[in-house]
C-alpha positions in Angstrom: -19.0 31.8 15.1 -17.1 33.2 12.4 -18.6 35.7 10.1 -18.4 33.3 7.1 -20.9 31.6 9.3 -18.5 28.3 9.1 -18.6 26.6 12.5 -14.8 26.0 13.6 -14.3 22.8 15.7 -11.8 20.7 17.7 -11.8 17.4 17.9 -10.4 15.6 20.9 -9.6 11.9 20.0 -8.0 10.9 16.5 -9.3 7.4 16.8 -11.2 5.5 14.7 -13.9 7.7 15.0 -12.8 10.8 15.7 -10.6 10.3 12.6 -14.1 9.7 10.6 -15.3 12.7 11.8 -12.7 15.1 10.4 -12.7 13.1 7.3 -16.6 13.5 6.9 -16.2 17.1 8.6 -13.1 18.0 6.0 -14.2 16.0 2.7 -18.2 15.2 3.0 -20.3 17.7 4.6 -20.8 21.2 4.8 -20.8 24.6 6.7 -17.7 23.2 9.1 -13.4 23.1 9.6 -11.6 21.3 11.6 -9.2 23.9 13.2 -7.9 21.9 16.2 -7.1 18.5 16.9 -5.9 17.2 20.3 -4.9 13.6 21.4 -3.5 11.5 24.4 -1.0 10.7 22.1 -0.3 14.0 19.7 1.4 11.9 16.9 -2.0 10.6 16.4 -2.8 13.9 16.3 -0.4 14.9 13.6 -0.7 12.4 11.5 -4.5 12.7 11.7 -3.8 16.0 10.5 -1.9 15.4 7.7 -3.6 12.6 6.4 -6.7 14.9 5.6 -4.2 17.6 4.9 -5.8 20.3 7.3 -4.6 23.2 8.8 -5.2 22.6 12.4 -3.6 23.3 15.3 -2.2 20.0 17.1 -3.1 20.4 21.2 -1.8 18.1 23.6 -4.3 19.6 26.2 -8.1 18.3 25.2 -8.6 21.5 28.0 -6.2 23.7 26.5 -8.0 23.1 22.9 -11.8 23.7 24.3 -10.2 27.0 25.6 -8.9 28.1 22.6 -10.7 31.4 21.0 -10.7 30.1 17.7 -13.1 26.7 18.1 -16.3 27.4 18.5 -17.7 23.8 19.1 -15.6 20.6 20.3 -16.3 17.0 19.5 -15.3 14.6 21.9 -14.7 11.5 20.4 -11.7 10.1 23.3 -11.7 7.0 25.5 -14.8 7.1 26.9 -13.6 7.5 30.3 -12.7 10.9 29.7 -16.2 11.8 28.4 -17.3 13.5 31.2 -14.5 15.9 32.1 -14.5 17.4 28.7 -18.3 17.7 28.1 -18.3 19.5 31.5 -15.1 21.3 30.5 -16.8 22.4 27.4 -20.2 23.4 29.6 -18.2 25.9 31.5 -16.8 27.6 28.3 -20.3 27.7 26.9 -19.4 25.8 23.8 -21.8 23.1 21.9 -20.3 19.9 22.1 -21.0 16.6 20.4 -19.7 13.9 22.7 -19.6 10.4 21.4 -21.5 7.6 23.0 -21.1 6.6 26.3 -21.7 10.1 27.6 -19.9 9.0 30.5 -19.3 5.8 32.0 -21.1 6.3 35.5 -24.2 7.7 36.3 -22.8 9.7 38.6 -21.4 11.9 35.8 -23.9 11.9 34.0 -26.1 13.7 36.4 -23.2 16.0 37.0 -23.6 16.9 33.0 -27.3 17.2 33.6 -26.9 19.6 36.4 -24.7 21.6 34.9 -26.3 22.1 31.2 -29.3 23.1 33.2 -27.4 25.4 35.3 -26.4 27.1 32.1 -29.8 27.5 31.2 -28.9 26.2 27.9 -28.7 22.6 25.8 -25.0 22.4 24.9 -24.5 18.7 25.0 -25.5 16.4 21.8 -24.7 12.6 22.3 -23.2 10.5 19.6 -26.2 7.8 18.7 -26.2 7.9 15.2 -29.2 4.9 14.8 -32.0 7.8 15.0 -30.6 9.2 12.1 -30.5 5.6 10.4 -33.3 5.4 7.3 -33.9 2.3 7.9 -34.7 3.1 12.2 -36.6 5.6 11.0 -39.0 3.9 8.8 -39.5 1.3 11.8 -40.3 4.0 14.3 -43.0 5.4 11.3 -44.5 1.8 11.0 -45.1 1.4 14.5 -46.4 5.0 14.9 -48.8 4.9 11.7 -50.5 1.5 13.8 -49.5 -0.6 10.6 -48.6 -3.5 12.9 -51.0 -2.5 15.7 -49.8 -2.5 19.6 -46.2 -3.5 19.9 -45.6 -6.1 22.1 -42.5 -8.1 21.4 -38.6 -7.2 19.8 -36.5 -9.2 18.9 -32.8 -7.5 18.2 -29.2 -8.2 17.2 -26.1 -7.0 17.3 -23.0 -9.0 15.8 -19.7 -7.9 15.6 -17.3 -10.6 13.3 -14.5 -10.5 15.7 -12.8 -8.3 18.4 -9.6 -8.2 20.1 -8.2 -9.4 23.8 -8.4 -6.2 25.1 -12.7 -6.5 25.0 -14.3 -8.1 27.8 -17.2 -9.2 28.6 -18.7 -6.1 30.5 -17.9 -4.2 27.4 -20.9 -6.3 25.4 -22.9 -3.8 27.2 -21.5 -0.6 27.7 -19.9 -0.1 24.2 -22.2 -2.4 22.0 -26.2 -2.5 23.7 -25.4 0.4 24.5 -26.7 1.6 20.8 -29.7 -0.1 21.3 -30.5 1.0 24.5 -30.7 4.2 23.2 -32.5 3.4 20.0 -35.0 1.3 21.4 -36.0 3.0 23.2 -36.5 6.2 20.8 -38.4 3.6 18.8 -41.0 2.3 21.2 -41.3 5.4 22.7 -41.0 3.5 26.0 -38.7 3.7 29.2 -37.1 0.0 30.7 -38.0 -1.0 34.0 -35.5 -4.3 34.1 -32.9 -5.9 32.3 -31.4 -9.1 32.8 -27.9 -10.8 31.1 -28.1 -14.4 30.4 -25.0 -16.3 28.8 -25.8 -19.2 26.6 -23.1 -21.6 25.2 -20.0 -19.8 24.6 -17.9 -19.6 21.5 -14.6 -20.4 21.2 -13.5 -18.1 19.2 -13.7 -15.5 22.0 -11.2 -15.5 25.1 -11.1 -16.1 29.2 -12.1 -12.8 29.9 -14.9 -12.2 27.7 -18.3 -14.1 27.6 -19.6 -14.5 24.0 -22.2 -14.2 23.3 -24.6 -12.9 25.6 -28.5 -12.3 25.5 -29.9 -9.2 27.2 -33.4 -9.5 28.4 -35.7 -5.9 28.8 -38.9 -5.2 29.9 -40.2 -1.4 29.2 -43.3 0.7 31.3 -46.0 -0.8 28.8 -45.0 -4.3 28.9 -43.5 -4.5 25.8 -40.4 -7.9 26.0 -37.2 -6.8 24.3 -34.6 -9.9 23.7 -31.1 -8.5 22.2 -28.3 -11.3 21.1 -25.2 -9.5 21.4 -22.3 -11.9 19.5 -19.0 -9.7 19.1 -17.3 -12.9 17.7 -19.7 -14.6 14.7 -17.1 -14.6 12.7 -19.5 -13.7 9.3 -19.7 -9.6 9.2 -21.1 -6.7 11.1 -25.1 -7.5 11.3 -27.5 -5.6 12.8 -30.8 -7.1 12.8 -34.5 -5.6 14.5 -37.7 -6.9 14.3 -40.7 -5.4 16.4 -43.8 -7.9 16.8 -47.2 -6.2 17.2 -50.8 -7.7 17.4 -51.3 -7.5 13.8 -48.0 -7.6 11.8 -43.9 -7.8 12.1 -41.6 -4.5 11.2 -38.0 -5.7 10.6 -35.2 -3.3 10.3 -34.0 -3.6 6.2 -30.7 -5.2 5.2 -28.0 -3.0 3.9 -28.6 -2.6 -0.1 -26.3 -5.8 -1.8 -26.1 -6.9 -5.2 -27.7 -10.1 -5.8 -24.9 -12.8 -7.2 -25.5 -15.6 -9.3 -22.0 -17.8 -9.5 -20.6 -21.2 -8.9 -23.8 -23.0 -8.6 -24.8 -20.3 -5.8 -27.1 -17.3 -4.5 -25.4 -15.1 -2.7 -25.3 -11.1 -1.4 -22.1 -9.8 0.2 -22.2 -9.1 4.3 -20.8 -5.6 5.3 -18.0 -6.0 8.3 -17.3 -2.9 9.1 -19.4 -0.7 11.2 -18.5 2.4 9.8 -19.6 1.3 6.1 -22.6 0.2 7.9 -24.3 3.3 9.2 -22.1 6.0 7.3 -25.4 7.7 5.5 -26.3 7.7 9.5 -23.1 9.5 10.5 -22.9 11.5 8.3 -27.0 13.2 8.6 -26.3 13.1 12.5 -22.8 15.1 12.2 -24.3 17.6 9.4 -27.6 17.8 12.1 -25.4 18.6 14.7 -23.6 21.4 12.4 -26.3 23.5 11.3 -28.2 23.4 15.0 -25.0 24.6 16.5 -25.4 27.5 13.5 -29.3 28.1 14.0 -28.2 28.2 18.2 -30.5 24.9 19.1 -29.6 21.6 18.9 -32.3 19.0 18.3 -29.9 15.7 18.8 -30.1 13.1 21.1 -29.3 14.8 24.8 -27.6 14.5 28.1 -30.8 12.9 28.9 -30.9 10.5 26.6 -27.3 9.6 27.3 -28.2 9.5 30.9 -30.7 6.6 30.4 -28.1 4.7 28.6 -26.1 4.6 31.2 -28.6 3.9 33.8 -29.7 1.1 31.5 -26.0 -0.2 30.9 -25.2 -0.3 34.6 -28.2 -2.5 35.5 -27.5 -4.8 33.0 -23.4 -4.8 34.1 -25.2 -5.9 37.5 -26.9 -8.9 36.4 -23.9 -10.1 33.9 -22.9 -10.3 37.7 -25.6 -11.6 39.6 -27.7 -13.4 36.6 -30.7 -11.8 38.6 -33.5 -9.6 36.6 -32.3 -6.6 38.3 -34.8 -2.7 37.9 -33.8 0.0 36.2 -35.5 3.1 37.6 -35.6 6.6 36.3 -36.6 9.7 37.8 -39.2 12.1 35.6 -37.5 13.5 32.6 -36.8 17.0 33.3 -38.3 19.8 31.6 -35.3 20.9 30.2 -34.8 18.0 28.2 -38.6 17.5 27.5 
C-alpha cells in the first residue's frame, strides 16, 4: 500500500465493465487510483484512459501489469476465459484481486484457484457478484431469515435481457446470465443445489440459429426448496429482473427499480430500465468500495473462490442438460474451512 493509504490498482480488460470500474474507481468512490490499465487490444486501453483522463500506465501484458511494483491490487474484468490465469497470476504475487464473474469457465480451474489461495494461507480472491450487495436482495434474504413468510419452499425468478447480439448463444444463457442467480440464490436460501435441469419452451423469433430463447432452468436445493428461473435474453421490453420466494405463510418478491408514476395520453405508465448497468449501479458500486477498504483493513469479506466455484459447478450441470434435456446432479464436496 502506499503511505497515503490509497489502494493503487490495474485493471485488466477496458470493456464494458472494466471501463465502469475505473469510472466508478476514478469519479465515484473512495480510498482508490487507477494506475494501470492493460488490454488485449491496448487502444482500448488508451482510450479508456483518456476518456476518464487518468494517469495510468497502458500494459499490453495483463502479467507484466500484476507484476508491476506500483499496483497493489488488480481487477480482472477480461474475457472470461482468461479469468483463471490472471487470478492465479495475481495469487503468486500475493496481490488481492477482484475477478469478475465467471471466476473461471471450468471447474477444473476453479479448484486450481482454490488450491492455490489456500496454499498461500491467505483469501486473495473476491468474485464479481454484485446481487449480495443489491438493497433490494438484501431485504429478501432478511424477510426469509426474520420467518416473515415462514419455511421457504418455492422461487420463482427471472432474468430478461431486451436483446443481444449473434455472437451469444445459447450455452451462454447459463454461464454469463444464471450464472448471477446461481450465485444469489443460493446466498439467499442459504441452501446448496443438488440438480438442475434446462427445458426450452417455444422459441422467439427474434433470437437466431444458434441460440435458444428463451430457456427455463429448473433447481432443486439440499432442503427441497423448487427454484424455476425464465432466462429470455431477447423480450424485446427492458432489462427485468424479477424474484419472488413462496413460503408456507406469505410471498417475498424482489422490488422494482424506483420509476415515476406517469399519467399521459389516456395511460398509466412507469418507464422500464434496459440497461444492466443503470440497473444494479448502487450494487456495483457498495461491492467495488467493499472490496476497497477490505483490501485496506487486509481481509476481504466478498463473495469467494468458493462461491465462484459453486457457480461454476452449477453452470456446467445445467450446460449438460441444455444437452441432454435430462435432470442432471450437481454435487459438491464440504466447503472448506478456509472459505467457511
Amino acid at each position: 500500500m502506499t503511505k497515503k493509504n490509497v489502494l493503487r490498482i490495474g485493471v485488466i480488460g477496458t470493456g464494458a465493465i472494466g471501463s465502469d470500474h475505473i469510472r466508478r474507481c476514478t469519479q465515484t468512490l473512495s480510498g482508490a487510483q487507477i494506475v494501470a490499465v492493460g488490454d488485449v487490444n491496448s487502444d482500448n486501453a488508451r482510450k479508456a484512459v483518456s476518456s476518464y483522463n487518468i494517469n495510468a500506465k497502458v500494459y499490453d501484458s495483463g502479467h507484466d501489469l500484476i507484476k508491476a511494483e506500483d499496483v497493489d491490487v488488480v481487477m480482472v474484468t477480461s474475457w472470461g476465459q482468461t479469468h483463471a490465469e490472471y487470478v492465479l497470476s495475481a495469487i503468486k504475487a500475493g496481490k488481492y484481486v477482484f475477478c469478475e464473474k465467471p471466476l473461471a469457465t471450468t471447474i477444473k480451474d476453479c479448484q486450481e484457484i482454490i488450491e492455490a489461495e489456500q496454499a498461500c494461507g491467505k483469501r486473495l480472491v473476491q468474485v464479481g457478484f454484485m446481487r449480495p450487495y443489491d438493497k433490494g436482495y438484501r431485504e429478501l434474504r432478511n424477510a426469509i431469515a426474520n420467518g416473515d413468510i415462514g419455511m421457504p419452499l418455492m422461487v420463482h425468478a427471472a432474468h430478461r435481457n431486451q436483446s443481444v447480439g449473434e455472437n451469444y448463444v445459447t450455452n451462454m444463457a447459463i454461464v454469463d446470465t444464471l450464472i448471477h442467480e446461481l450465485d444469489v440464490l443460493r446466498w439467499l436460501l442459504e441452501d446448496d443445489y443438488v440438480s438442475a435441469q434446462v427445458i426450452f419452451p417455444r422459441s422467439t423469433r427474434h433470437t437466431h440459429a444458434k441460440l435458444r430463447d428463451p430457456q427455463i432452468i429448473l433447481l432443486e436445493t439440499k432442503s427441497g426448496i423448487r427454484i424455476d428461473v425464465e432466462v429470455f435474453v431477447n423480450c424485446q421490453y427492458g432489462y427485468d429482473i424479477q424474484c419472488a420466494v413462496v413460503g408456507e405463510k406469505g410471498i417475498v418478491s424482489l422490488p422494482e427499480p424506483a420509476s415515476v408514476t406517469m399519467r399521459s395520453d389516456a395511460k398509466l405508465s412507469k418507464s422500464i430500465l434496459t440497461d444492466w448497468k443503470e440497473r444494479f449501479i448502487d450494487a456495483y458500486d457498495i461491492e467495488v468500495q467493499d472490496f476497497i477498504d477490505s483490501c485496506l483493513a487486509g481481509k476481504l469479506t466478498g463473495p469467494s473462490s468458493w462461491n465462484g466455484y459453486v457457480a461454476t459447478v452449477a453452470a456446467e450441470a445445467c450446460v449438460k442438460s441444455q444437452e441432454t434435456g435430462k435432470v442432471e446432479p450437481i454435487s459438491l464436496p464440504n466447503c472448506p474451512s478456509f472459505y467457511k
